[in-house]
N, C-alpha and C positions, 0 to 999 in steps of 0.2 A: 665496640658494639659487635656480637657475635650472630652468627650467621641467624637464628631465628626471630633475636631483634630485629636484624636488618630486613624478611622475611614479615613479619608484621607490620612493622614501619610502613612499608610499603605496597600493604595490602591499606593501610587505613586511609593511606593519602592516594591510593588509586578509588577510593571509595567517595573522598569528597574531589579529589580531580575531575570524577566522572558525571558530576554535579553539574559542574560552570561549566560555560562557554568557552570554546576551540583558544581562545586569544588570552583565556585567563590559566587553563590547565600547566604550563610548563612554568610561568610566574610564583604561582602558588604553590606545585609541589615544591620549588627548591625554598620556601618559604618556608614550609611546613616540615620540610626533611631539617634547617637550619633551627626551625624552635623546636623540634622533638628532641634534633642532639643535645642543646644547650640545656634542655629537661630532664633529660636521662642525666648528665653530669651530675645535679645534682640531686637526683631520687634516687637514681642506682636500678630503679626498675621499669624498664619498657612497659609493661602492663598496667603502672603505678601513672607516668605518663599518659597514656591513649584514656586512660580511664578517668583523667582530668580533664583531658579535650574533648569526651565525650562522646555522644552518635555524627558517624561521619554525616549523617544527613543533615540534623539538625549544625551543624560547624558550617558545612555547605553555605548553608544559609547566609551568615555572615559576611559572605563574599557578594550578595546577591544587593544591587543597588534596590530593586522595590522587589516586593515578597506577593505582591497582590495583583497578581498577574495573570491572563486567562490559561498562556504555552509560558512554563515555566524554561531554564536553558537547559533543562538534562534533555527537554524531548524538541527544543525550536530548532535547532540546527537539520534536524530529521526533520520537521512538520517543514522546512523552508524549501527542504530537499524537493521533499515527496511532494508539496503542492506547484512549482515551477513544472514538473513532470506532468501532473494530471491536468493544469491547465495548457502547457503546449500542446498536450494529448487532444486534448477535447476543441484548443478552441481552429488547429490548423487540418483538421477534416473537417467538421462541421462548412470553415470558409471554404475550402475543396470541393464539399458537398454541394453545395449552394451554387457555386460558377458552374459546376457538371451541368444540375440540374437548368440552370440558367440558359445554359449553350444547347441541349436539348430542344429547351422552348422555342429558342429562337428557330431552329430546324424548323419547329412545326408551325409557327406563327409568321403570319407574312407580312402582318401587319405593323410592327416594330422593326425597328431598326437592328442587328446586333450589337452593336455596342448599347445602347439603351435596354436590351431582357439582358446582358451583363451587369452595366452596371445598379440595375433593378435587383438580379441575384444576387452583386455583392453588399447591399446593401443588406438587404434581409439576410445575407450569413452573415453582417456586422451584429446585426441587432439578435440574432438567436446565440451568438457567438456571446457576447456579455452576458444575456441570461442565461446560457450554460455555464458560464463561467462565473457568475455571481453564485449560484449554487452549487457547482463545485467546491468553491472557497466554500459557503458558508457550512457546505456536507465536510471538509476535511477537517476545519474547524472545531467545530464539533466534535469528532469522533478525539482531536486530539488533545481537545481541552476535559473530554471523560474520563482518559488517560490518564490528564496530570493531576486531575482530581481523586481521584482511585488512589493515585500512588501517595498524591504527595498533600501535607495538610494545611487548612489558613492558619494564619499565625493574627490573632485578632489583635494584639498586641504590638505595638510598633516602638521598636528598640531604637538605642540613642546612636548617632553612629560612630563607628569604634576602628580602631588601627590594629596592625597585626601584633605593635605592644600593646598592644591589652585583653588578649588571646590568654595569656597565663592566670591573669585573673581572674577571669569571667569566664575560664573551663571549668573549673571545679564545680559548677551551677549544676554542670548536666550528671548526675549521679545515679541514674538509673540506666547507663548504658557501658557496659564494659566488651575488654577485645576480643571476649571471645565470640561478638555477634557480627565480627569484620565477617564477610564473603571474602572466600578465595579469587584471584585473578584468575579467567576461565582461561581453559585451553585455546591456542590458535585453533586448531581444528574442530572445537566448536564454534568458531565465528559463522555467521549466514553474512554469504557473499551480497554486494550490492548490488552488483549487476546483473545478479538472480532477480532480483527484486523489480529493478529496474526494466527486463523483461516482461517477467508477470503485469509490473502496473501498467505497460504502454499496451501491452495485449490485449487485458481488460478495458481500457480508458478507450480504444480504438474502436474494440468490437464494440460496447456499451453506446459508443455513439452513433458506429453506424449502423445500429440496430432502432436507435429512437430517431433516427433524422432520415435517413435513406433506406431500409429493407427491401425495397424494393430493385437495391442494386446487387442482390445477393439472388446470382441465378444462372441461370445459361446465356453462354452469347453465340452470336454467330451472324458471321457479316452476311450481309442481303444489301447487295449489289453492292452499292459506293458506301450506304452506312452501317452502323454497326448495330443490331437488333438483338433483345436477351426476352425472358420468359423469366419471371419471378419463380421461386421454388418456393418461399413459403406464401401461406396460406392471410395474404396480405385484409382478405373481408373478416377474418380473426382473431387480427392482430391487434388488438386492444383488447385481447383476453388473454393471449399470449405472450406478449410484451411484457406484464410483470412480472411475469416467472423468469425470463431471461434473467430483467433489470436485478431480481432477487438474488439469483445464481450466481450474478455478478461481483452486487455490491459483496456476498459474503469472502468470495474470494480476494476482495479488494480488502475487506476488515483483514481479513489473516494474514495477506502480506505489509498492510499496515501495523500489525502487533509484530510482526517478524523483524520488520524494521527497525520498530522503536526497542524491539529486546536486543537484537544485532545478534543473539547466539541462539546455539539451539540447547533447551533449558526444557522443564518441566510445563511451566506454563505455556510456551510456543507447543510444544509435543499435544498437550490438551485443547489448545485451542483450535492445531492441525487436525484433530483427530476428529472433533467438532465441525466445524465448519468442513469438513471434506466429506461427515458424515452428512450433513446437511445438502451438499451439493451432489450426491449421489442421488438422494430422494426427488429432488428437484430434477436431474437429468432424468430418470424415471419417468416423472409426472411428464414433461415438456417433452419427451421424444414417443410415450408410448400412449399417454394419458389423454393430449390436447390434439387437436387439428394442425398440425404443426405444418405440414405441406400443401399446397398449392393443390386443389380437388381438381380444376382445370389443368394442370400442367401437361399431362399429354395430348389433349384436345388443342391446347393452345401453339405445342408446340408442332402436331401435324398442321395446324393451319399457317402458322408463322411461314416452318422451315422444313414443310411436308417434303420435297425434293431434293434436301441434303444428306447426302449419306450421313456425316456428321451426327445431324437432325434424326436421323431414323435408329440408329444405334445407340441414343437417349432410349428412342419409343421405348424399342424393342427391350432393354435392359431394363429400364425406370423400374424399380420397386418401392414403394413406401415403406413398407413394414420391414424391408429386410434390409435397409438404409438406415431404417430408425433401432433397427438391433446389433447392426455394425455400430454404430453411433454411440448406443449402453453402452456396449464391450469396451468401447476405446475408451470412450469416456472415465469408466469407472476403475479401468486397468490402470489408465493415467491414475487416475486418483487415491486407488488402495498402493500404490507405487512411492505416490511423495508420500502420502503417511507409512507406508513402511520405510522407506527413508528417513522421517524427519526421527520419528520411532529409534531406528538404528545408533541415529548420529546422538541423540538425547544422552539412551544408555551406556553408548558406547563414549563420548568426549563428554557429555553434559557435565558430569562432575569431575573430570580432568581439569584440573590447574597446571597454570606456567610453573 
């Protein structure tokens, strides 16, 4: 076998490798490496071969116990990833949230016991905590079953079931697909890191919730006397007008690092989809920082009457700006943003079509 056989070979069995499931990939290629040789012996042509085993996708399949599935295996291993992440994300502050608020209460209520407005608060973070987390699943769900749908096709036909002797026979069926539609193995240096990912979705998944559950813990503190006292900074009698534009802000940046995930490199479609979706959250930061009521109209009123005596408290006053808070805010915002698209931009052109 000479070097471009060997080269081919193993672009086509990295093509249905990448198909199965973690447990199946090293079983199967040395399967597939051991019937392509013993194929080639007697064709004499590596292209003559791959072109009897036919679309690495379609071969894939074969290996696949049921075909009628919602998260196929090329993308469950990722959809198992990413949903442990966004449910520990969601459901261990929301419970945080709830005991704060809980302990709070009991502060101001004489009438309860504190153990009892705790265990009151941990109850109701149990029960908001499932229904955020039921809809979490049912949201990631979703978006990863559009995914496998998009890519990948029903098979309404259900085959008899077969061994890896009888691969030679039953390739020859697939004759509409030859090697020259194998994909190259992409470059190491186009891989998209996990832990990039891993970042971005705890960011999102945090803020997201503690936007929809608590807001009002998002503000100034400052201790007053033995407890600890804060002033909301946004504009909380608005906030169910402002709240979807966040929530929107969010979810889009949570799709792009879910499509970043499930591609794993940086490619064409990740570069369009970053380009997209960053375009989208520009507009959005726009609307939400300069467009909507976004700050607290009382905030300095509340805050001379709070913490009118603390220097602290008085160099808020004195400084507070709205509008030039909410134009630092663009800037960053969008600096960040036109930043990772010219990044993701860079890496595309510059590794996207590099191969190993």
């Amino acid at each position: 076998m000479n070097p471009n056989e060997q080269a081919l070979m193993e672009r086509y069995i990295y093509q249905v490798t990448r198909r199965l499931s973690k447990n199946q990939r090293k079983e199967v290629a040395l399967e597939l490496e051991e019937l392509i040789g013993d194929m080639l012996e007697s064709t004499g042509s590596m292209e003559a071969v791959l072109t009897k085993l036919g679309d690495p996708k379609v071969f894939a399949r074969k290996y696949q116990d049921d075909r009628h599935y919602l998260i196929g295996p090329e993308y469950f291993d990722a959809y198992l990833w990413f949903l442990k992440i966004v449910l520990l994300c969601t459901a261990v502050p929301i419970l945080l949230v709830s005991i704060i608020e809980g302990v709070q209460t009991a502060g101001t209520d004489t009438t309860q016991s504190l153990m009892a407005v705790v265990i009151k608060a941990v109850v109701n973070g149990i029960i908001d905590v499932v229904g955020s987390c039921v809809g979490a699943f049912g949201g990631i769900t979703l978006v990863f079953a559009v995914m496998e749908r998009q890519k990948m096709k029903f098979e309404i036909k259900k085959e008899k079931e077969w061994s890896v002797g009888d691969l030679e026979s039953t390739a020859g069926r697939q004759n509409s697909w030859t090697p020259d539609a194998l994909s190259p193995i992409p470059s190491k240096n186009a891989a998209i890191s996990k832990g990039d990912s891993v970042v971005g979705i705890v960011f999102i998944v945090l803020f997201c919730v503690l936007l929809i559950f608590a807001p009002q813990l998002i503000g100034v503190y400052f201790k007053n006397g033995e407890s600890l006292s804060s002033v909301p900074i946004f504009n909380l009698q608005q906030w169910h007008i402002i709240l979807p534009f966040f929530v929107l802000w969010l979810f889009i940046g949570l799709a792009d690092e879910i499509f970043k995930l499930v591609m794993g490199r940086y490619c064409k479609p990740v570069m369009i989809s970053n380009i997209i979706c960053g375009g989208i959250q520009m507009v959005l930061t726009v609307v939400i920082l300069k467009m909507l009521p976004l700050w607290n109209p009382h905030f300095i009123s509340q805050l001379q009457t709070q913490f009118g005596g603390s220097s602290a408290a008085q160099f808020f006053i004195d400084k507070w700006d709205g509008d030039f808070v909410s134009n630092c805010l663009v800037v960053f915002f969008l600096a960040v943003t036109l930043l990772e698209i010219g990044t993701t931009i860079y890496k595309t052109l510059r590794y996207g079509s590099k191969t190993q």
